[in-house]
CHARMM-style PDB file with segment names, atoms N, HN, CA, C and O in Angstrom:
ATOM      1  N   UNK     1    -162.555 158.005  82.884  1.00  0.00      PROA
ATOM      2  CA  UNK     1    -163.377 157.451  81.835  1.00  0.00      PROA
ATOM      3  C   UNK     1    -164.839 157.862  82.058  1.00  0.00      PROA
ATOM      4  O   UNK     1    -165.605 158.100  81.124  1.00  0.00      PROA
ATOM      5  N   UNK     2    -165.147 157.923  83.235  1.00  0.00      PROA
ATOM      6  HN  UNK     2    -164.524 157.730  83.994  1.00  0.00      PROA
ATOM      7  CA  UNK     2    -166.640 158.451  83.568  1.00  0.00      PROA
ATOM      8  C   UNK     2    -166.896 159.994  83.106  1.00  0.00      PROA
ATOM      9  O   UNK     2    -167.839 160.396  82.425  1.00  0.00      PROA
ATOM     10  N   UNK     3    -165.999 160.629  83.556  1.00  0.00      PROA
ATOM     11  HN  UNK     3    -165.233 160.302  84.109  1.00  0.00      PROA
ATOM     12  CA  UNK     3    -166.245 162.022  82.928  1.00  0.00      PROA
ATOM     13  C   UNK     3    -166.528 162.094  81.981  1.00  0.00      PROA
ATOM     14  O   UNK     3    -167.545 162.688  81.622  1.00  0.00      PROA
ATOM     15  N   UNK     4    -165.482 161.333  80.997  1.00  0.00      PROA
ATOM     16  HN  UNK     4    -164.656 160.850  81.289  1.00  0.00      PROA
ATOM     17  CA  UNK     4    -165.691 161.254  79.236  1.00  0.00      PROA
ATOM     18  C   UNK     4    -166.650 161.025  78.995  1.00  0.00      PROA
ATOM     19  O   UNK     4    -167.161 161.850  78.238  1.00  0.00      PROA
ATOM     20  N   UNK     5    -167.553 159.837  79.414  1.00  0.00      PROA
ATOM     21  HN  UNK     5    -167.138 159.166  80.030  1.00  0.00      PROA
ATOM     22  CA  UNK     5    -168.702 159.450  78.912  1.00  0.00      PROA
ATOM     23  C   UNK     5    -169.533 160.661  79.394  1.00  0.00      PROA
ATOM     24  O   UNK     5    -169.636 161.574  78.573  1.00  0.00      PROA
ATOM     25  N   UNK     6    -169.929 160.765  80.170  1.00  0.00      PROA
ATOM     26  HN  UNK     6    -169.845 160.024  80.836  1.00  0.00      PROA
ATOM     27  CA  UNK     6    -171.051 161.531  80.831  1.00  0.00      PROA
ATOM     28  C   UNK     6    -170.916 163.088  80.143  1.00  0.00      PROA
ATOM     29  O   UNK     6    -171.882 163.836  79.992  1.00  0.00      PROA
ATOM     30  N   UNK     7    -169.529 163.413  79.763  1.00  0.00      PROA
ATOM     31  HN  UNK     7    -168.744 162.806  79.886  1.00  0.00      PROA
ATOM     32  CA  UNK     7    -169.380 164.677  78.768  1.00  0.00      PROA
ATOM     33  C   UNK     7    -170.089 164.085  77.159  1.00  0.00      PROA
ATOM     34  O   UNK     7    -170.297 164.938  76.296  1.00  0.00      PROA
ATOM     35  N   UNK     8    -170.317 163.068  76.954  1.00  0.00      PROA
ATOM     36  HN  UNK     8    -170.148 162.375  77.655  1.00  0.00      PROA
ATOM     37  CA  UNK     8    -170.832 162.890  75.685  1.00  0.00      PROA
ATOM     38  C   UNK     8    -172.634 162.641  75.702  1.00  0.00      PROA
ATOM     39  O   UNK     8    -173.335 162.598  74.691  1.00  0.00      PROA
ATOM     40  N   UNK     9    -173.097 162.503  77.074  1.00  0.00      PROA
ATOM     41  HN  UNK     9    -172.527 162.537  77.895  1.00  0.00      PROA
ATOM     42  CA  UNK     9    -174.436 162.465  76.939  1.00  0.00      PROA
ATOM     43  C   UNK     9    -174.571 163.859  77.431  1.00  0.00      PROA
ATOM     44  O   UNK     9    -173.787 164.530  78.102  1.00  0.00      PROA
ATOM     45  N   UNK    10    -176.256 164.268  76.735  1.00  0.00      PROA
ATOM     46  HN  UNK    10    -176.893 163.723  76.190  1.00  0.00      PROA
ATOM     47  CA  UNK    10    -176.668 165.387  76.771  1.00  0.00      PROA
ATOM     48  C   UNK    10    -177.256 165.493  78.822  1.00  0.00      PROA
ATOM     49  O   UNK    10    -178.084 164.714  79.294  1.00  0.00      PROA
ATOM     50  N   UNK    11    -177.047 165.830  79.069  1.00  0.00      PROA
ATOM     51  HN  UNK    11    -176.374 166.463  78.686  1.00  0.00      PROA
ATOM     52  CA  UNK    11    -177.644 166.715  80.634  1.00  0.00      PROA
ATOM     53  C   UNK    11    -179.152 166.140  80.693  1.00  0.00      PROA
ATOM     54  O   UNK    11    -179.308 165.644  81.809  1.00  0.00      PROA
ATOM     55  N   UNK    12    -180.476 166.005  79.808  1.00  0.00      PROA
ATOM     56  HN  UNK    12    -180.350 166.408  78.901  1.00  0.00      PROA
ATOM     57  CA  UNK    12    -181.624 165.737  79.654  1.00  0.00      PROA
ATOM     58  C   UNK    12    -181.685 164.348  79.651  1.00  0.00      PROA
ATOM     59  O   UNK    12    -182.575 163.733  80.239  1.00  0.00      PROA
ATOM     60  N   UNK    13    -180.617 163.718  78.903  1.00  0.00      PROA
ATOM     61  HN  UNK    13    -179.894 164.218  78.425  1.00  0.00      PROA
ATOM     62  CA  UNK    13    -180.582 162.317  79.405  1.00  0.00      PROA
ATOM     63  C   UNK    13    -179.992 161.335  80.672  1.00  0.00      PROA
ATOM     64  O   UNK    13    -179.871 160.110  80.667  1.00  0.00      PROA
ATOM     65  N   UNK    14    -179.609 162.489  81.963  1.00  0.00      PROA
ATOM     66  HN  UNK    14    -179.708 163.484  81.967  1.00  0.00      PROA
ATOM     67  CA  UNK    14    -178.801 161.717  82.845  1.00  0.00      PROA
ATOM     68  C   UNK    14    -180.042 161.210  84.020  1.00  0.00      PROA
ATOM     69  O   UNK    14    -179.745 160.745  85.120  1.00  0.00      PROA
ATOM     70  N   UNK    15    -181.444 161.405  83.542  1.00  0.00      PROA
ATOM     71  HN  UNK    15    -181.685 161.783  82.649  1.00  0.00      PROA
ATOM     72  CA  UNK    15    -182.403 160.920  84.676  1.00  0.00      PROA
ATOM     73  C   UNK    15    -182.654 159.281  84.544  1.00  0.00      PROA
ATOM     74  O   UNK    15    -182.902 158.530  85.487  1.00  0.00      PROA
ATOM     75  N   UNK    16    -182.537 158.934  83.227  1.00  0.00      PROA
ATOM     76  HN  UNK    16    -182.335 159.544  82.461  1.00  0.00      PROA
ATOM     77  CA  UNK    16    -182.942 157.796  82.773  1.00  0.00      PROA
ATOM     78  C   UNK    16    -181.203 157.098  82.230  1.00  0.00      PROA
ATOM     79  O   UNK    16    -181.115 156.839  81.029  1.00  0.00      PROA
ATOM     80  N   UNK    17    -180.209 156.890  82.924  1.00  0.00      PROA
ATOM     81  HN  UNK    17    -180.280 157.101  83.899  1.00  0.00      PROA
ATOM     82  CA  UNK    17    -179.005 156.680  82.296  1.00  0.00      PROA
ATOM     83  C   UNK    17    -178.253 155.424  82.298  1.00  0.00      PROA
ATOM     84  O   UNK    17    -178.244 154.782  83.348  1.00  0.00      PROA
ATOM     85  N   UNK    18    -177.606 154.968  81.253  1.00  0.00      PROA
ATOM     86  HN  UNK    18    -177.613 155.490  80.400  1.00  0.00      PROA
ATOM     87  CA  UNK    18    -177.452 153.549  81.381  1.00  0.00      PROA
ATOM     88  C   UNK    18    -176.434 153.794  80.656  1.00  0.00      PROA
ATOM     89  O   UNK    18    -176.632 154.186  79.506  1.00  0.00      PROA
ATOM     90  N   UNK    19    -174.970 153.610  81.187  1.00  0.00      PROA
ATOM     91  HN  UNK    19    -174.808 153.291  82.121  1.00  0.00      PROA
ATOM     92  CA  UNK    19    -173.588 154.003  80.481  1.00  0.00      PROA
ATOM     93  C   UNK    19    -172.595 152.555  80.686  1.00  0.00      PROA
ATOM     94  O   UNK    19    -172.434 151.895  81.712  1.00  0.00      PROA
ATOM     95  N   UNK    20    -171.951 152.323  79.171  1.00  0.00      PROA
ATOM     96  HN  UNK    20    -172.082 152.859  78.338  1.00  0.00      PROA
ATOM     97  CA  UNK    20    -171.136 150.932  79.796  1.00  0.00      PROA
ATOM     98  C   UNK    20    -170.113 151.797  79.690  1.00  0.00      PROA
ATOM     99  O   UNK    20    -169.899 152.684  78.864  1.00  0.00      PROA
ATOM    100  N   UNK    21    -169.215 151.252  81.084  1.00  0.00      PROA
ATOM    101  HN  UNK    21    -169.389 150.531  81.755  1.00  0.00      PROA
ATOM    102  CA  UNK    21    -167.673 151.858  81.447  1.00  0.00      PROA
ATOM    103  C   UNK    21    -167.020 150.690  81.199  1.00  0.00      PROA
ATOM    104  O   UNK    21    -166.124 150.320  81.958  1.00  0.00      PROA
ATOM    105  N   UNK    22    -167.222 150.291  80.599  1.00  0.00      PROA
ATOM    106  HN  UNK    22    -167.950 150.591  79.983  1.00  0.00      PROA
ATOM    107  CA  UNK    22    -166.059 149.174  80.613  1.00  0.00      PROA
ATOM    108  C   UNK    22    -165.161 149.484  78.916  1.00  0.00      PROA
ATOM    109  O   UNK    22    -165.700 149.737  77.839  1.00  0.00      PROA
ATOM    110  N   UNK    23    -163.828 149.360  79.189  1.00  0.00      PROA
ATOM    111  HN  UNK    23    -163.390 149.155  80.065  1.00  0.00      PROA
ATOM    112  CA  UNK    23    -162.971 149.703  78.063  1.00  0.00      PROA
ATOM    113  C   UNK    23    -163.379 149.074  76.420  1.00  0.00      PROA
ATOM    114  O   UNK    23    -162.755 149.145  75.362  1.00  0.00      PROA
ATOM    115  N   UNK    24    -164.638 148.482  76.750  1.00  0.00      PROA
ATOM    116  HN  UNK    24    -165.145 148.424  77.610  1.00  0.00      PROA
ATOM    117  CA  UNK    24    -164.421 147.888  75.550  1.00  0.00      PROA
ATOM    118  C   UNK    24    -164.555 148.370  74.042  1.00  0.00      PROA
ATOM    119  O   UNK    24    -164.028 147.876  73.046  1.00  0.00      PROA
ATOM    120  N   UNK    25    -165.680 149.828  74.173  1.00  0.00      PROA
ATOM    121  HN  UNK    25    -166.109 150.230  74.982  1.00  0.00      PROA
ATOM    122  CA  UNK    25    -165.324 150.440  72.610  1.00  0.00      PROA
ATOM    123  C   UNK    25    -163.733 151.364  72.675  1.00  0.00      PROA
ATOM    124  O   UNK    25    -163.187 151.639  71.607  1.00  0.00      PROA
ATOM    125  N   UNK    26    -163.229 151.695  73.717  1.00  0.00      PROA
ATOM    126  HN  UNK    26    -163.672 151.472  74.585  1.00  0.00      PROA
ATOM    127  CA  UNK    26    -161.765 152.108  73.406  1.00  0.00      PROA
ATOM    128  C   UNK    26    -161.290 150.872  72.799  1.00  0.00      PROA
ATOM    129  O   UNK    26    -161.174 150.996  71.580  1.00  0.00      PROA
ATOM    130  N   UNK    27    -160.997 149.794  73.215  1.00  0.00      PROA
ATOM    131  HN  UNK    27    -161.092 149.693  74.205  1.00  0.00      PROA
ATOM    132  CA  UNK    27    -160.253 148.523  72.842  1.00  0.00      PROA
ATOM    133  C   UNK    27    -160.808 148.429  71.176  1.00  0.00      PROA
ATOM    134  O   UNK    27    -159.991 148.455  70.256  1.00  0.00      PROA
ATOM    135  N   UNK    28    -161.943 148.345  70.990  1.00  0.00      PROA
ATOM    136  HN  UNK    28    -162.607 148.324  71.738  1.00  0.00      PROA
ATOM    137  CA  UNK    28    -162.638 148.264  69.657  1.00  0.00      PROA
ATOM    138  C   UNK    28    -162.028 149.489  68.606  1.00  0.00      PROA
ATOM    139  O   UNK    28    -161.848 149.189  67.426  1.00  0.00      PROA
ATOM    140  N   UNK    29    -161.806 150.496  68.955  1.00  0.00      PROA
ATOM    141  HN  UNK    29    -161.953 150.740  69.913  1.00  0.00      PROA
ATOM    142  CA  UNK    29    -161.923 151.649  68.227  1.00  0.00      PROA
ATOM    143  C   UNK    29    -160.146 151.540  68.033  1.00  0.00      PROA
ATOM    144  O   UNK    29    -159.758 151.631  66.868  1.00  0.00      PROA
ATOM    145  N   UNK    30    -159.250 151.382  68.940  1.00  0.00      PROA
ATOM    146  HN  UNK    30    -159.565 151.308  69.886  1.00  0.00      PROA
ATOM    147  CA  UNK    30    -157.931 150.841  69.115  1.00  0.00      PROA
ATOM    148  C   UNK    30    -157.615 149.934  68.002  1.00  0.00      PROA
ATOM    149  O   UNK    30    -156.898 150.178  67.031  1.00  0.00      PROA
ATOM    150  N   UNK    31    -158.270 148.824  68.290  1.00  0.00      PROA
ATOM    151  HN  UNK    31    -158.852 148.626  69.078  1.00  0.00      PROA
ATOM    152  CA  UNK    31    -158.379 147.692  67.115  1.00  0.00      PROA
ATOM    153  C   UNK    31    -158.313 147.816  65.720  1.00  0.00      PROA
ATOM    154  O   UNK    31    -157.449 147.284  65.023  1.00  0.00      PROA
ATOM    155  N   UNK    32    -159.219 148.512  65.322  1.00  0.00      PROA
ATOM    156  HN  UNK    32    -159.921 148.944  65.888  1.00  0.00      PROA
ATOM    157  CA  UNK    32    -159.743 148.946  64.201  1.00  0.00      PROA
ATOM    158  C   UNK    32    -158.579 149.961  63.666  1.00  0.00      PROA
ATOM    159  O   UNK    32    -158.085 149.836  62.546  1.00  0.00      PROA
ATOM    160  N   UNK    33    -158.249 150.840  64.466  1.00  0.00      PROA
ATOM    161  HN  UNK    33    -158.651 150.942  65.376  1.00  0.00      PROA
ATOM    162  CA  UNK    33    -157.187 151.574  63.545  1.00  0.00      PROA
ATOM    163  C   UNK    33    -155.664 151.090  63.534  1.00  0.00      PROA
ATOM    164  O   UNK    33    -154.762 151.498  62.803  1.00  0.00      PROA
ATOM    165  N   UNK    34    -155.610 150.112  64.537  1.00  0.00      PROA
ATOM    166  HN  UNK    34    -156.343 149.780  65.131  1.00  0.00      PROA
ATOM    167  CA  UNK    34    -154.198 149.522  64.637  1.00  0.00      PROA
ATOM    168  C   UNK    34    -154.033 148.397  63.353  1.00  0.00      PROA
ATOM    169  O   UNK    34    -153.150 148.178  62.524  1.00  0.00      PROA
ATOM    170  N   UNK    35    -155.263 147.856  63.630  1.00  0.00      PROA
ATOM    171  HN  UNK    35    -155.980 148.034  64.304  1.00  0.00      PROA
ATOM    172  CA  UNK    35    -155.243 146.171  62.657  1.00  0.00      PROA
ATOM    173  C   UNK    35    -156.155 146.650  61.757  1.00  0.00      PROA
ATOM    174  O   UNK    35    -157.311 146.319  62.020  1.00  0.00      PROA
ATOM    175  N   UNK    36    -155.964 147.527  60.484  1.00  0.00      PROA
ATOM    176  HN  UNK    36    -155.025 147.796  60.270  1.00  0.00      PROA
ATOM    177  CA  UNK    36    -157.199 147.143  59.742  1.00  0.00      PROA
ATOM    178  C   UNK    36    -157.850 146.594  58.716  1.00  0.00      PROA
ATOM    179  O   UNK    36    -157.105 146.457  57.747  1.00  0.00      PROA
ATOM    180  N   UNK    37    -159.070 146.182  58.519  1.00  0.00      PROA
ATOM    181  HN  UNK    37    -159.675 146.294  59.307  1.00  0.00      PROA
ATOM    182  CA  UNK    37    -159.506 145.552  57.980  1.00  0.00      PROA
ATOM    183  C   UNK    37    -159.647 145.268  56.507  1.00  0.00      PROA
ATOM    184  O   UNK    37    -159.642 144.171  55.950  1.00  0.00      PROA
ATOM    185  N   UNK    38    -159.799 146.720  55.880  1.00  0.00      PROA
ATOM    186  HN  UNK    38    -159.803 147.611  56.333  1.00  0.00      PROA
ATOM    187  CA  UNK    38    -160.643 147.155  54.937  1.00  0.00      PROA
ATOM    188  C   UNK    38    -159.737 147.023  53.466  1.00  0.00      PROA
ATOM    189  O   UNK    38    -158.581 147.436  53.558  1.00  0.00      PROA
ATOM    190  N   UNK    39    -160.095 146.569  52.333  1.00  0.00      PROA
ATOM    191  HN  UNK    39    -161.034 146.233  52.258  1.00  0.00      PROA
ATOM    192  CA  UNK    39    -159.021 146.201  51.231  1.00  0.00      PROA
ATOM    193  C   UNK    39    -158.983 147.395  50.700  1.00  0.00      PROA
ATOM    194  O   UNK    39    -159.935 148.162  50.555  1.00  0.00      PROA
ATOM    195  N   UNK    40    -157.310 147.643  50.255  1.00  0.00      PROA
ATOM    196  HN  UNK    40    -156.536 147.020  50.373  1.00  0.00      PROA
ATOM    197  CA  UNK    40    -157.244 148.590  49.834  1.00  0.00      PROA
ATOM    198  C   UNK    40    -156.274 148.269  48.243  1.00  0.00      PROA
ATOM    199  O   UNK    40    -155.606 147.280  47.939  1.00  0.00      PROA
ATOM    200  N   UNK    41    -156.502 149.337  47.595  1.00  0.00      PROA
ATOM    201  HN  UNK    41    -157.044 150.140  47.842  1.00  0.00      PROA
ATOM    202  CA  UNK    41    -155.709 149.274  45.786  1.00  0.00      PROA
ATOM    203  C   UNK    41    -154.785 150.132  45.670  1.00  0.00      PROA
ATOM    204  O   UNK    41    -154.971 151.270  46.101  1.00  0.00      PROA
ATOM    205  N   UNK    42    -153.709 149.809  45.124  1.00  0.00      PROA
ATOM    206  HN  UNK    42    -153.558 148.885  44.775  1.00  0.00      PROA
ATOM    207  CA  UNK    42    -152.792 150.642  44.840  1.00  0.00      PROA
ATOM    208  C   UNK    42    -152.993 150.948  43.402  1.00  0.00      PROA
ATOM    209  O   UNK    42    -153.021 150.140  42.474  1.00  0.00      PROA
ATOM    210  N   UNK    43    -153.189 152.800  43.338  1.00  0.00      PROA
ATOM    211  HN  UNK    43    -153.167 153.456  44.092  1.00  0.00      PROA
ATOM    212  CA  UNK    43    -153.029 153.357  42.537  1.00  0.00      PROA
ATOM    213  C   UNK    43    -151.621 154.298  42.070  1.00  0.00      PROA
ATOM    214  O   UNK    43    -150.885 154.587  43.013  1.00  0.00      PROA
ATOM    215  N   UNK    44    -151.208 154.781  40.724  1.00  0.00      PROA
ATOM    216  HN  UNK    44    -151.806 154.546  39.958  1.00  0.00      PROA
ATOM    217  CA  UNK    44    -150.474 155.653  40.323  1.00  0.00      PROA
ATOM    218  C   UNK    44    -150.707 157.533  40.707  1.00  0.00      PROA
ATOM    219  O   UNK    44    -151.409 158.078  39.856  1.00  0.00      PROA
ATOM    220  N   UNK    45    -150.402 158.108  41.395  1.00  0.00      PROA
ATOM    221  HN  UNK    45    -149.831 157.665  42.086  1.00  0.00      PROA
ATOM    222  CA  UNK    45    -151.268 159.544  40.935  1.00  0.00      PROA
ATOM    223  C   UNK    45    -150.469 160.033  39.804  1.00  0.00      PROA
ATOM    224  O   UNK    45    -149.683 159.409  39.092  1.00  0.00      PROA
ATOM    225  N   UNK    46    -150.839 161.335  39.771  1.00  0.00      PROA
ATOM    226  HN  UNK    46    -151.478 161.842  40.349  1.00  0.00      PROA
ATOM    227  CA  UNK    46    -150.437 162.360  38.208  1.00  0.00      PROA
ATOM    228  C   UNK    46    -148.952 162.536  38.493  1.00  0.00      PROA
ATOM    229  O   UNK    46    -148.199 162.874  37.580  1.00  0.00      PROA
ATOM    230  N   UNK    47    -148.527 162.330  39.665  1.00  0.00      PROA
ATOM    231  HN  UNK    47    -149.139 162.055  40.407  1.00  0.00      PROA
ATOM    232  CA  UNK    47    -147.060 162.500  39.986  1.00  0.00      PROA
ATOM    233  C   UNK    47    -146.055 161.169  39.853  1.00  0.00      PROA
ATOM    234  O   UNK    47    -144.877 161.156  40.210  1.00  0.00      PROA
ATOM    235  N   UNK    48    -146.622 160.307  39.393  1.00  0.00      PROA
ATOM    236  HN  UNK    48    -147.579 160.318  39.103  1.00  0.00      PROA
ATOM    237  CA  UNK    48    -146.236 159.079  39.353  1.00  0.00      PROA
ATOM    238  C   UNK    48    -145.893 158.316  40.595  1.00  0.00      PROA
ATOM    239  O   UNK    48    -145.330 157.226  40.492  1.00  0.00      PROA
ATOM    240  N   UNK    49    -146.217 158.854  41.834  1.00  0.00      PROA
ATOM    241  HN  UNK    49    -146.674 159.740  41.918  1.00  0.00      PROA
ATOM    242  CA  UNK    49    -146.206 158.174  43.131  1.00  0.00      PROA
ATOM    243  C   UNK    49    -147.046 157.085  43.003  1.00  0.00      PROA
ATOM    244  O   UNK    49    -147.757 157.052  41.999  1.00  0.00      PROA
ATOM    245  N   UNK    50    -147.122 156.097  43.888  1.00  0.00      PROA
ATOM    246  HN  UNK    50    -146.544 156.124  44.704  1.00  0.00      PROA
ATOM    247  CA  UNK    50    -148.150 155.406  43.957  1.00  0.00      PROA
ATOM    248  C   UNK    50    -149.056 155.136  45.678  1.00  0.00      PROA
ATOM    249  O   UNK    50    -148.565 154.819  46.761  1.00  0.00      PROA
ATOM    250  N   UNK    51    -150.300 155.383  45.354  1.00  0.00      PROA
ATOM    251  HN  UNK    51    -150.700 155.641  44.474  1.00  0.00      PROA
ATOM    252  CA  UNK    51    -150.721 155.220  46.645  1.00  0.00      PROA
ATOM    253  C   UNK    51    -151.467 154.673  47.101  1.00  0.00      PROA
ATOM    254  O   UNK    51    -151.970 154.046  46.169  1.00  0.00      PROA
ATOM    255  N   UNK    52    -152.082 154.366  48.170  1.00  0.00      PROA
ATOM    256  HN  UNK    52    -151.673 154.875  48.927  1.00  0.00      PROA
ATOM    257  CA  UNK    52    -152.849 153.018  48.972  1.00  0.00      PROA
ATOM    258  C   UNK    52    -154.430 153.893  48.755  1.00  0.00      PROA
ATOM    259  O   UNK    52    -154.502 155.065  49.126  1.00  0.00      PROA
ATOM    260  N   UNK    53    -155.369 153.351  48.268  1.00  0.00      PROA
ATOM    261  HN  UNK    53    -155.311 152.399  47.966  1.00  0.00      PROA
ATOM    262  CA  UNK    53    -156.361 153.963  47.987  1.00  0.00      PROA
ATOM    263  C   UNK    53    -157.688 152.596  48.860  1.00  0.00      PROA
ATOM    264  O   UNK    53    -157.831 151.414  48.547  1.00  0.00      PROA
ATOM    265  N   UNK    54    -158.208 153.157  49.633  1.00  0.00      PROA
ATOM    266  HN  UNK    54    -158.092 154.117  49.887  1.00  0.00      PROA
ATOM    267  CA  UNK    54    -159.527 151.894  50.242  1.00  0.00      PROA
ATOM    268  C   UNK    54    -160.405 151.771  49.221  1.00  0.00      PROA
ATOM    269  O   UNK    54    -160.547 152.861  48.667  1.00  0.00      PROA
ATOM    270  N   UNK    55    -161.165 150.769  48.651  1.00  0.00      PROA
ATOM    271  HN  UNK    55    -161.050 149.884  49.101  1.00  0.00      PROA
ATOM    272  CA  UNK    55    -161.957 149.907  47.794  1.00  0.00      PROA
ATOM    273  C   UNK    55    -163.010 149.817  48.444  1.00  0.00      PROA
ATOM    274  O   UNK    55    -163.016 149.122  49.460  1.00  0.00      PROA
ATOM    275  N   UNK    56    -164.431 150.650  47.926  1.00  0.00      PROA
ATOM    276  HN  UNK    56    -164.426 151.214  47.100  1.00  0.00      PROA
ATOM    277  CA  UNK    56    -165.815 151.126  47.858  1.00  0.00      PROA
ATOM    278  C   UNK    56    -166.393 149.668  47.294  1.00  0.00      PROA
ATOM    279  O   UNK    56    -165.642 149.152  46.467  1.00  0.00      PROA
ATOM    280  N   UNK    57    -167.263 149.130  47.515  1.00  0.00      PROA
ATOM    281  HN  UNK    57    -167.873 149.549  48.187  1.00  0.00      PROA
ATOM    282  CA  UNK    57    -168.531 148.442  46.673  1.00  0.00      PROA
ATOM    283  C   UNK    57    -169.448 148.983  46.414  1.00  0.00      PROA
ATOM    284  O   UNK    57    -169.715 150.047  46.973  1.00  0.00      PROA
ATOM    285  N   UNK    58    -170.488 148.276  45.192  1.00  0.00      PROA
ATOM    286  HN  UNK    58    -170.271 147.413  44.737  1.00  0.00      PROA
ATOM    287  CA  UNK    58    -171.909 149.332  44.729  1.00  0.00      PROA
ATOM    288  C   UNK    58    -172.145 149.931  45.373  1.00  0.00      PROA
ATOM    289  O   UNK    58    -172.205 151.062  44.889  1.00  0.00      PROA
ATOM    290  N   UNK    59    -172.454 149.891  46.763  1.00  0.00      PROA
ATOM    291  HN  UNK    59    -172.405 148.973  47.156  1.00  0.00      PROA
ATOM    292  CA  UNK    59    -173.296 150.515  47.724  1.00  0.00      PROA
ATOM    293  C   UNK    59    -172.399 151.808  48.780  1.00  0.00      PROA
ATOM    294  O   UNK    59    -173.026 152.563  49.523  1.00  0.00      PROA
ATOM    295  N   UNK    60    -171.205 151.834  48.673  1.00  0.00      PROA
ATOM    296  HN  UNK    60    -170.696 151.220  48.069  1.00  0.00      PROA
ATOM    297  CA  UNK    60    -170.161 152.659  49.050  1.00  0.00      PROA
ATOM    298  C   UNK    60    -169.701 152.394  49.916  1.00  0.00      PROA
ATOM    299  O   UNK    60    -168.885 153.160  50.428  1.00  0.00      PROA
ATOM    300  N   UNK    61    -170.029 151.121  50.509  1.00  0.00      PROA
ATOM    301  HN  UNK    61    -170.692 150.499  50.093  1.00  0.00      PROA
ATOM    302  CA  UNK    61    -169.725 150.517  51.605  1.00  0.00      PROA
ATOM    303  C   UNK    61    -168.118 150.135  51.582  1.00  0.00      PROA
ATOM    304  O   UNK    61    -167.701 149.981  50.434  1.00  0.00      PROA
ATOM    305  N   UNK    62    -167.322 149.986  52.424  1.00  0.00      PROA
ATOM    306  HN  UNK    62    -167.661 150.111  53.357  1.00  0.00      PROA
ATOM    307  CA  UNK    62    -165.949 149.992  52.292  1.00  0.00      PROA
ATOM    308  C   UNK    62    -165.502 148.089  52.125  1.00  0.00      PROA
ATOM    309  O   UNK    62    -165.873 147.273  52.969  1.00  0.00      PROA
ATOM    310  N   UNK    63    -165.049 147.880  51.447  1.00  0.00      PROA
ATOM    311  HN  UNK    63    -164.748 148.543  50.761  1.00  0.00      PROA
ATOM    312  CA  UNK    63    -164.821 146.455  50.841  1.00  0.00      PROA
ATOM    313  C   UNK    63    -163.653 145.699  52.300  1.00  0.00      PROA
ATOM    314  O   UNK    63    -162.673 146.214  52.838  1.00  0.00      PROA
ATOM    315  N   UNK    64    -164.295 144.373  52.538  1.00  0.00      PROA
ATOM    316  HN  UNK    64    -165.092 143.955  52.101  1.00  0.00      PROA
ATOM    317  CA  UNK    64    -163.102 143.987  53.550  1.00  0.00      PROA
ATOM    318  C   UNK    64    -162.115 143.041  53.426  1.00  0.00      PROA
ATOM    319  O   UNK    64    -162.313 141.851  53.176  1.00  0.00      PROA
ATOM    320  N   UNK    65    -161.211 143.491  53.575  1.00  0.00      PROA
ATOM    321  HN  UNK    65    -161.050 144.457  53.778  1.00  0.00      PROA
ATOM    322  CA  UNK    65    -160.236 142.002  53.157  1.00  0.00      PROA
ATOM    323  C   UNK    65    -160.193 140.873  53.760  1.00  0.00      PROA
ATOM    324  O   UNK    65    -159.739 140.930  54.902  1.00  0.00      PROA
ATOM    325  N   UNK    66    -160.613 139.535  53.262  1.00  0.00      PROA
ATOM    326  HN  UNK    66    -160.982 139.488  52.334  1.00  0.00      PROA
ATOM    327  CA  UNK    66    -160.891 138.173  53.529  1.00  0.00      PROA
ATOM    328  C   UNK    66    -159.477 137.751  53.906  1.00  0.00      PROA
ATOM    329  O   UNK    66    -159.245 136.823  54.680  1.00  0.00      PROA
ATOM    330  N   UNK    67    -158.578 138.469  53.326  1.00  0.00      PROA
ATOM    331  HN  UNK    67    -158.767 139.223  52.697  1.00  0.00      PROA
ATOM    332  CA  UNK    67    -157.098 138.109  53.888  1.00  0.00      PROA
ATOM    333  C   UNK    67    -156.182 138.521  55.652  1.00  0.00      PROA
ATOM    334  O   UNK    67    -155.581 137.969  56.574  1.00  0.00      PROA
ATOM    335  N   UNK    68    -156.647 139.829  55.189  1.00  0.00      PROA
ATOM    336  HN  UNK    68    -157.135 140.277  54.440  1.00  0.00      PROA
ATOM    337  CA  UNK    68    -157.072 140.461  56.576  1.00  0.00      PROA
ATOM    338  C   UNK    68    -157.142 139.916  57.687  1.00  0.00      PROA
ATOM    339  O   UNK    68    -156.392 139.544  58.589  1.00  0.00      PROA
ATOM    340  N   UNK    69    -158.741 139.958  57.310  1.00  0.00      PROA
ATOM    341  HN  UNK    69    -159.350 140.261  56.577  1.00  0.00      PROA
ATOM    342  CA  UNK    69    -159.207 138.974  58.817  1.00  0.00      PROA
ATOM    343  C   UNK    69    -158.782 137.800  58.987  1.00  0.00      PROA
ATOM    344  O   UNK    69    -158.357 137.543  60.114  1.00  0.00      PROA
ATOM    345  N   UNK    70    -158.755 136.731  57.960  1.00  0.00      PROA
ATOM    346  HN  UNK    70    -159.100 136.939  57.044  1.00  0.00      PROA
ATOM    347  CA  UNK    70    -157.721 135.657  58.206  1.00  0.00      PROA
ATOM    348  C   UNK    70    -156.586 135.221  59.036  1.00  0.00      PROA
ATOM    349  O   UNK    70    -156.114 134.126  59.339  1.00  0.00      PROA
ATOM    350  N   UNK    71    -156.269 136.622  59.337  1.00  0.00      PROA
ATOM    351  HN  UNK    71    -156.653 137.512  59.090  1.00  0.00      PROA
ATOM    352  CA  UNK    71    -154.269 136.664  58.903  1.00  0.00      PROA
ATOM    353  C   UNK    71    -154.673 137.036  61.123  1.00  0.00      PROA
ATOM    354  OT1 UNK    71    -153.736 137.230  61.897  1.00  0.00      PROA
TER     355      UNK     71
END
């Protein structure tokens, strides 16, 4: 896990370095694609399939499901 990190900071920043090793954005990033959050709409396409499409607000921000997180 140390390698990984230290392969993602630049060389210029290892004088001044402050790295958390602890699993917790794997666990986070894990999370997020296992359980997710985000509401999604089922649409028709031109083929008459239908498919899971994620739901944008004004701002393009990705809409979250209140059920979701609930659940």
């Amino acid at each position: 896990m140390l390698k990984r990190r230290l392969d993602e900071v630049p060389a210029s920043e290892w004088k001044d370095l402050n790295l958390d090793l602890t699993p917790r954005e794997y666990v986070m990033d894990y999370l997020m694609s296992a359980f997710p959050v985000h509401l999604h709409s089922i649409h028709s396409g031109v083929d008459g399939e239908e498919r899971s499409e994620p739901v944008f607000d004004a701002d393009g921000s990705p809409v979250i499901s209140q059920e979701a997180v609930a659940f």
